[in-house]
N, C-alpha and C positions, 0 to 999 in steps of 0.2 A: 821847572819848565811846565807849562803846560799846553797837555796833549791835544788838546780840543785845538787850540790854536795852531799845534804845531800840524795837523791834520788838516788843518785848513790851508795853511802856507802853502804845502804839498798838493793841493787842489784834490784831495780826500777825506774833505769834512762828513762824509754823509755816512763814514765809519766812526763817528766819535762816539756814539749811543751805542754802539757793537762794544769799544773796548770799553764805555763805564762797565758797562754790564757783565763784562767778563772781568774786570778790573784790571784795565794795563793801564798803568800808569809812568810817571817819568821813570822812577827806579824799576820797572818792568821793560819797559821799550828794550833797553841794551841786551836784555837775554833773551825776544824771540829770535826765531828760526821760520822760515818758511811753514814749515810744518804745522806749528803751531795758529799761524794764520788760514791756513787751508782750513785748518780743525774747525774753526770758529765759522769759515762759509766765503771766506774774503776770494775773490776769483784769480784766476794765477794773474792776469796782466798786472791789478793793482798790489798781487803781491809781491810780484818781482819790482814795482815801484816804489811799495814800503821798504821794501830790503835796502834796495838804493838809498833810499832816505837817511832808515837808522844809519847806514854804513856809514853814510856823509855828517851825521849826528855825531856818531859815538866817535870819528875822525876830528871833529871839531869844525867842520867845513857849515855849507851853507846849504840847507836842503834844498835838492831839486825844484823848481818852480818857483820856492821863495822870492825871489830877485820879482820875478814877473809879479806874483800876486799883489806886492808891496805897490805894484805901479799900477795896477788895473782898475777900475771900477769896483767898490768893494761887492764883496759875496753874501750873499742871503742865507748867512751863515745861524747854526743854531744860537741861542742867546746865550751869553757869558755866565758861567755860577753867580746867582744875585740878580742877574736880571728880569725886568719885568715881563709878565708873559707877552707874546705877539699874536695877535690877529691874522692869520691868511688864509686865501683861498689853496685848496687841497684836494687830488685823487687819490681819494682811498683803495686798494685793494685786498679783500682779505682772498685766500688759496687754502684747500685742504683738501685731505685724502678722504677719498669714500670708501668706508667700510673697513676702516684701519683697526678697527677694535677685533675684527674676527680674522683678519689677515694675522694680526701679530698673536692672536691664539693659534695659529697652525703651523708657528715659525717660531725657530730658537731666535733665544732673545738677541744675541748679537748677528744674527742674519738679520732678523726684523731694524737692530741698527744701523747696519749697514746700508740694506734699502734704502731704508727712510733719508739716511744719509745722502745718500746719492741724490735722490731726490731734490731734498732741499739745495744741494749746488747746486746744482741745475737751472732750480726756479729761482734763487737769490742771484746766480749770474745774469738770469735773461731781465732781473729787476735793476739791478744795477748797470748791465749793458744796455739800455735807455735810459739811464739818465735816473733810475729811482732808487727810494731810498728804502732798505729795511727794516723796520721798525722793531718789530718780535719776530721771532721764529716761538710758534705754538705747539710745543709737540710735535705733530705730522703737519702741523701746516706754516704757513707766515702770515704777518700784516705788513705792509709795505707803504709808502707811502711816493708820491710824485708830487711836485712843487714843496719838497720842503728835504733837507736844507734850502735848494737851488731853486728858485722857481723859473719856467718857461711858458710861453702862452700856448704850446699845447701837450701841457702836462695830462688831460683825459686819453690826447691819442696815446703817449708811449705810456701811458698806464692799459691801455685793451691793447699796442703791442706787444707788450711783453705778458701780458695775459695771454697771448696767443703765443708766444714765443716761448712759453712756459707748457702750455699742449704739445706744442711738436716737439720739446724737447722730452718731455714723457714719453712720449711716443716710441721716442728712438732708445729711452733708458728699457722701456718694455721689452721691445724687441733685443738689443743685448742681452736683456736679463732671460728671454726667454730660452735664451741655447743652455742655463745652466737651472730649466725649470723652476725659477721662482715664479711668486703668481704675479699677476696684473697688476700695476698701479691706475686708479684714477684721480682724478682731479676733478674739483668744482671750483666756479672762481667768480667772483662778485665785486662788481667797481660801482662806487660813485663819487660824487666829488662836493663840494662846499666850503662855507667857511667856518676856519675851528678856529681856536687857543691853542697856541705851543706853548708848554711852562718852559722855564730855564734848565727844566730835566728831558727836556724832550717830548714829554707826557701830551699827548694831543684831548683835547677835549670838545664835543662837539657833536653833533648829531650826526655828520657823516660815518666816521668809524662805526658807529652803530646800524645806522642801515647799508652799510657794507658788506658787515656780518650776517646780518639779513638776507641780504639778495644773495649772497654764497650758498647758505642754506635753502634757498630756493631752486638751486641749478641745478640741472640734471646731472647726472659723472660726464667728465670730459668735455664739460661745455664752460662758455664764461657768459656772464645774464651782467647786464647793465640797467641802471635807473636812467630816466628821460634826461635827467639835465646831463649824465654825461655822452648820449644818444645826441642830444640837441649841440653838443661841444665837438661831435668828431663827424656829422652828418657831412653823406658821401661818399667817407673816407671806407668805410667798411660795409658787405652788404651784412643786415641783419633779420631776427624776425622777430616782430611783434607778438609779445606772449599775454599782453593784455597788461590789466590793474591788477596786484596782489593787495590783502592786507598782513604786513607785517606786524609781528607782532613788536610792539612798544611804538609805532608808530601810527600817529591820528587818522590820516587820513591814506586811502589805498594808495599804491605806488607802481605807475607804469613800469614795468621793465621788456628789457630788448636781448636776446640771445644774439650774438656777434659768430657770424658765420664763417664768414671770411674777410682778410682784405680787399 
């Protein structure tokens, strides 16, 4: 069987580069548990829908949704093993933690996992409750991606909402964390968008990802900083403020960015 497909049936393709990576495969699938998909970042609604799944798998039945997808408009699904790369348009987001190198020197090592941990569910929830995709989890941070598997035409907004949805949810991991004195977390968060190469692995290629990475390292802790084109893609929708031209470095020419204030 294969997984990629069978993730897709289930209208959860956009976890298929999460299990290569962790390696579940068909002779995998029958032995998780809940547990072990938490472990990896999967959020409880899609997990209690995987479970259904295998259950109806390893029964021999017909997995949830299947029936429908078979009927539907096909999905902009990632490419088959062997396939040629695709061309699309793409909101990139990269997220990371400010000053995580001195935080986890003043913290036992499996408290500093745990944090961290928390964290990242958090902000891989609020990427996949709109609609996005996770691409890496980096250590203390992620790359994410919108418009891809799925693409939508306004894959730039739920990429700066769930950038913000990713803030408040720190917010509130803070404040938790605070009654049992751990320190602070913050965040910095950098969106743009363009078009890349998706290989058959997933693998995005493309100047976007690059000045993503960029504009994150440009943001202040706790804030998310946007490039003009995805400024020019959500205008209206959020108030923001103009922080001028930057010059990135690997990038030719300077690059307006926008800090996103609010909705």
């Amino acid at each position: 069987m294969n997984v990629a497909q069978w993730l897709n049936a289930i209208d959860l393709g956009q976890y298929e580069a999460l299990f290569r990576e962790h390696e579940i495969d068909a002779n995998v699938l029958p032995d998780l548990v809940e547990a072990d998909l938490e472990k990896i970042g999967v959020p409880l609604g899609h997990r209690k829908r995987l479970m259904r799944a295998i259950a109806a798998l390893s029964a021999g039945g017909t997995p949830p949704s299947a029936a429908k997808s078979t009927s539907a408009q096909p999905s902009r699904s990632p490419p088959a093993s062997g396939a040629e790369a695709e061309r699309r348009p793409i909101t990139v987001m990269f997220c990371d933690l400010v000053g995580s190198t001195g935080l986890a020197a003043r913290l036992d090592a499996e408290d500093w996992r745990n944090l961290v941990g928390a964290y990242l569910d958090e902000a891989s929830a609020a990427v996949t409750g709109l609609g996005g995709h996770v691409l890496k989890k980096l250590g203390d941070g992620l790359m994410a991606l919108f418009g891809y598997p799925q693409a939508q035409e306004n894959d730039a907004e739920r990429a700066v909402r769930a950038a913000l949805a990713i803030q408040r949810a720190l917010a509130d991991l803070n404040a938790r964390n605070a009654r049992s004195g751990a320190p602070e977390l913050a965040a910095r968060i950098g969106i743009e968008c363009g078009s890349v190469v998706v290989d058959a692995a997933g693998e995005v290629f493309g100047e976007a990802p690059n000045v993503a990475a960029r504009v994150q390292a440009q943001a202040e802790p706790g804030t998310v900083l946007v490039t003009a084109s995805v400024q020019r893609q959500t205008a209206g929708l959020f108030v923001v403020e103009d922080k001028g031209a930057h010059d990135l470095k690997g990038v030719p020419a300077p690059v307006a960015l926008y800090r996103i204030v609010r909705a």
